[in-house]
C-alpha positions in Angstrom: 0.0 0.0 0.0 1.6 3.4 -0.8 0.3 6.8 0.9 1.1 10.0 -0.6 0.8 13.0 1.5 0.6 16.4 0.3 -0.5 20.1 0.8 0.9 23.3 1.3 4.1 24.9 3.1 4.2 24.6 6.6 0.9 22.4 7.1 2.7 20.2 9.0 3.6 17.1 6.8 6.5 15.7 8.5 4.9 15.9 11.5 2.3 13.7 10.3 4.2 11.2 8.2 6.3 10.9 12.2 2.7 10.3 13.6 1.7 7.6 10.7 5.1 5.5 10.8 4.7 5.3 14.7 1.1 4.4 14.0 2.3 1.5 11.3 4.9 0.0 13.4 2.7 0.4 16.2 0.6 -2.2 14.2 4.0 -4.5 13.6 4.0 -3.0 9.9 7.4 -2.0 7.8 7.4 1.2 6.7 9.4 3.1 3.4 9.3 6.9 3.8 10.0 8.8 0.5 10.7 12.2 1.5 11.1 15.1 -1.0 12.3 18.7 -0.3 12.5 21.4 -2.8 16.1 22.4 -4.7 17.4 25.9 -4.5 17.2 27.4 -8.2 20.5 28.9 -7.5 22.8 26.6 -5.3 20.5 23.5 -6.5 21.2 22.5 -2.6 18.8 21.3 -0.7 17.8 21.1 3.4 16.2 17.6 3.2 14.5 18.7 6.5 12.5 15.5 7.0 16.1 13.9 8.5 15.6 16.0 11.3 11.6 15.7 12.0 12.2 11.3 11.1 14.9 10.7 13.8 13.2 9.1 16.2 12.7 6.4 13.0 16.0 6.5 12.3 17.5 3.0 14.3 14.5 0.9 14.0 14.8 -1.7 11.6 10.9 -1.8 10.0 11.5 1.6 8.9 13.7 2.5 5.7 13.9 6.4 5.0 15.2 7.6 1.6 15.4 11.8 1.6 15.3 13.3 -2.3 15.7 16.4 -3.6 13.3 17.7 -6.4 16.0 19.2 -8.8 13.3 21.1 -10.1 11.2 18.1 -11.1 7.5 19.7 -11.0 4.5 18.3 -9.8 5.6 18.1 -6.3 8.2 14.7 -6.1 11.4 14.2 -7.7 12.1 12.7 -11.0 13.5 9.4 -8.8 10.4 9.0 -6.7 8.2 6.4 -8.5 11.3 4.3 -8.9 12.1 4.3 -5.5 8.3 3.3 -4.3 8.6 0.4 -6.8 11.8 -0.4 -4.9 10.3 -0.4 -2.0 7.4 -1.8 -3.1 9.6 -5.1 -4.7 11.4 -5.0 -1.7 8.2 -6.0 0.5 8.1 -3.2 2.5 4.2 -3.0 4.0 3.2 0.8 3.7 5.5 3.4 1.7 4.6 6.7 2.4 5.7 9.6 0.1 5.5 13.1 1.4 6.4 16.1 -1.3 6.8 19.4 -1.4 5.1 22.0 0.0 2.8 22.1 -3.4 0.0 25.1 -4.7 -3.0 24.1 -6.6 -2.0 22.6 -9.8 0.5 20.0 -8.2 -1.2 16.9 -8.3 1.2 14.3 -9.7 1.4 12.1 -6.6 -2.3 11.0 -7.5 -1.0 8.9 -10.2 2.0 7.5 -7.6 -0.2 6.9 -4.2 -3.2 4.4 -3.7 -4.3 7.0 -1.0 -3.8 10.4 -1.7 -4.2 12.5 1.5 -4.5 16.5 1.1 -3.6 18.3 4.6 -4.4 21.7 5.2 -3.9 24.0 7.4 -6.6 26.7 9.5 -6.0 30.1 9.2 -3.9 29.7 6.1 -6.5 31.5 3.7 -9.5 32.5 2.6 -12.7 30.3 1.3 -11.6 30.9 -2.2 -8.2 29.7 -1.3 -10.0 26.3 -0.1 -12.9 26.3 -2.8 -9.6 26.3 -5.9 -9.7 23.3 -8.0 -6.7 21.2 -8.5 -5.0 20.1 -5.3 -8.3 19.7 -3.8 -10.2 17.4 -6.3 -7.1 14.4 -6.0 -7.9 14.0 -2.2 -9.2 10.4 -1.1 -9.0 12.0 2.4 -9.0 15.3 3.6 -6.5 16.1 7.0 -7.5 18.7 8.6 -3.9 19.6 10.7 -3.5 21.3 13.7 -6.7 21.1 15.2 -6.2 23.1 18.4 -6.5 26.3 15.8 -9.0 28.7 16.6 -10.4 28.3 13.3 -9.9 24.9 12.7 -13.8 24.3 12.5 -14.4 26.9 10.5 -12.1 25.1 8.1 -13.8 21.8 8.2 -17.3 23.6 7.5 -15.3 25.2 4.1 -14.0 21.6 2.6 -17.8 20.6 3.4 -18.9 23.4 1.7 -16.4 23.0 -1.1 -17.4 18.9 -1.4 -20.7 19.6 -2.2 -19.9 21.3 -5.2 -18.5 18.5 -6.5 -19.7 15.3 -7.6 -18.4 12.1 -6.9 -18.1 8.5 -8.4 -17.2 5.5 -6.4 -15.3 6.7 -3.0 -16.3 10.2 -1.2 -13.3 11.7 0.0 -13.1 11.6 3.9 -12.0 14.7 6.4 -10.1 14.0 9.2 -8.9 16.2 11.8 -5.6 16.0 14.0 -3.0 17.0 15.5 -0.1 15.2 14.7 2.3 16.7 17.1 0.5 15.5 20.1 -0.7 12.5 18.5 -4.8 13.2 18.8 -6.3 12.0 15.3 -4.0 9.9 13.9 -6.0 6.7 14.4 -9.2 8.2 13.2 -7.0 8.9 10.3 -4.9 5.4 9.9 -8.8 4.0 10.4 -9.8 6.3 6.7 -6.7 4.8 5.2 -7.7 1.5 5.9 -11.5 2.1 4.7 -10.2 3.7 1.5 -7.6 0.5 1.0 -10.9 -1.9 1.2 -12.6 0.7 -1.0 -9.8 0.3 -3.5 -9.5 -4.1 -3.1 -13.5 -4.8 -3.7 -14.1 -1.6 -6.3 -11.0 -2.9 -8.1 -10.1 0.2 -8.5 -6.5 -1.2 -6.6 -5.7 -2.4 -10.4 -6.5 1.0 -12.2 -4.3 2.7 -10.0 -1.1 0.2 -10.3 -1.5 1.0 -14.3 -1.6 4.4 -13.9 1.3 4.3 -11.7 3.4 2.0 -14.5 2.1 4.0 -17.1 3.4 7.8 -15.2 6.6 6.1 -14.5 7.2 5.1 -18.6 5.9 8.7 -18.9 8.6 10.2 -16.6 11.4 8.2 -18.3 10.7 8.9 -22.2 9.8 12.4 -21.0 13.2 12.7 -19.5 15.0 11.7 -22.4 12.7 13.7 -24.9 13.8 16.7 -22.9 17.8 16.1 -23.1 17.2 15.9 -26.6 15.5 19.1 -26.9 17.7 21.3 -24.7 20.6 20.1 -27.1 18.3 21.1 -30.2 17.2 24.6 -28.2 21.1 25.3 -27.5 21.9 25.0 -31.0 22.3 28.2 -34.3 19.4 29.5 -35.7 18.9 31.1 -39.3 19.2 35.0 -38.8 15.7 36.6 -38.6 13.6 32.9 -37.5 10.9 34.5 -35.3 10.3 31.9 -31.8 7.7 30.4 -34.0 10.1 29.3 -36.5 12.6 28.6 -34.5 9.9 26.1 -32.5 9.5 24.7 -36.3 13.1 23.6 -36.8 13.7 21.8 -33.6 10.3 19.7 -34.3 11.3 19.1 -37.5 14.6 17.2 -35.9 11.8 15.2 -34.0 10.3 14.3 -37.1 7.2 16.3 -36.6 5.7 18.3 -39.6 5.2 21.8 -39.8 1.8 22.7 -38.4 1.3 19.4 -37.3 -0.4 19.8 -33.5 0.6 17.7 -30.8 -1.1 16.1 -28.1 -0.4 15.6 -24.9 -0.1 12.5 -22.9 -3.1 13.5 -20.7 -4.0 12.1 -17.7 -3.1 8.4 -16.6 -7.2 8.4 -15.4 -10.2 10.5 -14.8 -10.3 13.2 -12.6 -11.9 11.3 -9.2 -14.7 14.9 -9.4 -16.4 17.4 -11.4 -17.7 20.1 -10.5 -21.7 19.9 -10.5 -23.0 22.1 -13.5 -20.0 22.0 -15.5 -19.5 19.8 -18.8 
């Protein structure tokens, strides 16, 4: 079973993926932890924070910890990260949880890694409109509601109702949960969601959609990796004198074999969005 946990900056996801290992071996399960931190765009360094926040995990034997660095991989992981899951995975390891980045709106590409996608957010961080913004929000198969000692952590929960009825939903109805990981309160309320979604996933057989979106985003990531090495050599090259971007867009397709004015298309997504929003086609 892999977990991915997301959400925002400071939200407090190392704090819960602490509170869900301890829960895991708690219930005599091995853990993986893929932990990713975000590159500096000028020293391409990075903190790799969750070392610090993951050493009370750091002797036990059930739990293997592997710390990446984005490198400016967008979508919220590293380039690495499905291969190391699948590692993991191969390696027999019960639960792998992957936490990324502190992500925005549009970075949603641990849906197609994770079984269980779980969103966190934080009160007080924003606005309605902040919460009611598609993207980030529509990949959750459970909602965390963090810090729940916040004056205005209720006022939260009422908003992510508010927004989930706006939505409709086939199959599994994301769940909200609220904790508050540092002192513990929540986390089996929350480990008890995981487990409901997990069933959700066996009997709906929707466990089998989500390992081929998974193969098929990792075959994605690697010809997508070399595609771009090839480009960037194409980009670096001469130009004819006077090619507007357009043009210049024409020659380096035409090394790809593409034809002029041909449109291309997108990979798309590995699977349906999990929501609409009601009213719109």
């Amino acid at each position: 079973m892999s977990i991915g946990l997301t959400g925002p900056p400071g939200v407090g996801k190392s704090t819960l993926s602490a509170a869900l290992v301890r829960k895991a071996r708690a219930l005599g399960k091995s853990v993986g932890v893929v932990s990713v931190d975000p590159s500096s765009p000028f020293s391409h360094g990075a903190l790799l924070g969750d070392r610090i926040r993951l050493a009370e995990h750091f002797t036990d034997e059930g739990v293997f910890i592997r710390s990446m660095a984005s490198r400016g991989h967008l979508g919220g992981v590293a380039g690495a990260t499905a291969d190391a899951v699948l590692l993991m995975d191969a390696f027999g390891l019960d639960v792998v949880l992957v936490e990324t980045v502190g992500v925005g709106q549009s970075e949603i590409e641990i849906a197609e890694l994770a079984h269980t996608t779980l969103v966190a957010l934080q009160p007080g961080s924003g606005d309605s409109i902040q919460v009611l913004k598609a993207g980030i929000m529509e990949i959750a198969d459970i909602f965390v509601v963090n810090k729940a000692d916040h004056p205005m952590a209720n006022q939260m929960r009422r908003e992510i109702r508010a927004m989930m009825e706006m939505l409709s939903f086939t199959g599994w109805v994301p769940e909200l949960v609220m904790t508050q990981a540092l002192a513990g309160d929540g986390i089996d309320a929350l480990w008890a969601a995981i487990d409901r979604h997990a069933i959700y996933l066996n009997a709906s057989g929707e466990m089998a959609v989500r390992r081929r979106a998974a193969f098929a985003h990792q075959v994605r990531q690697l010809a997508l990796g070399r595609l771009e090495r090839r480009l960037d050599r194409a980009v670096c090259g001469d130009f004819a004198a006077g090619l507007d971007p357009y043009a210049a867009a024409e020659v380096v397709l035409a090394q790809f074999g593409e034809e002029r004015g041909e449109d291309a298309v997108g990979p798309g997504p590995a699977r349906p969005p999990r929501a609409i929003v009601k009213g719109l086609t």
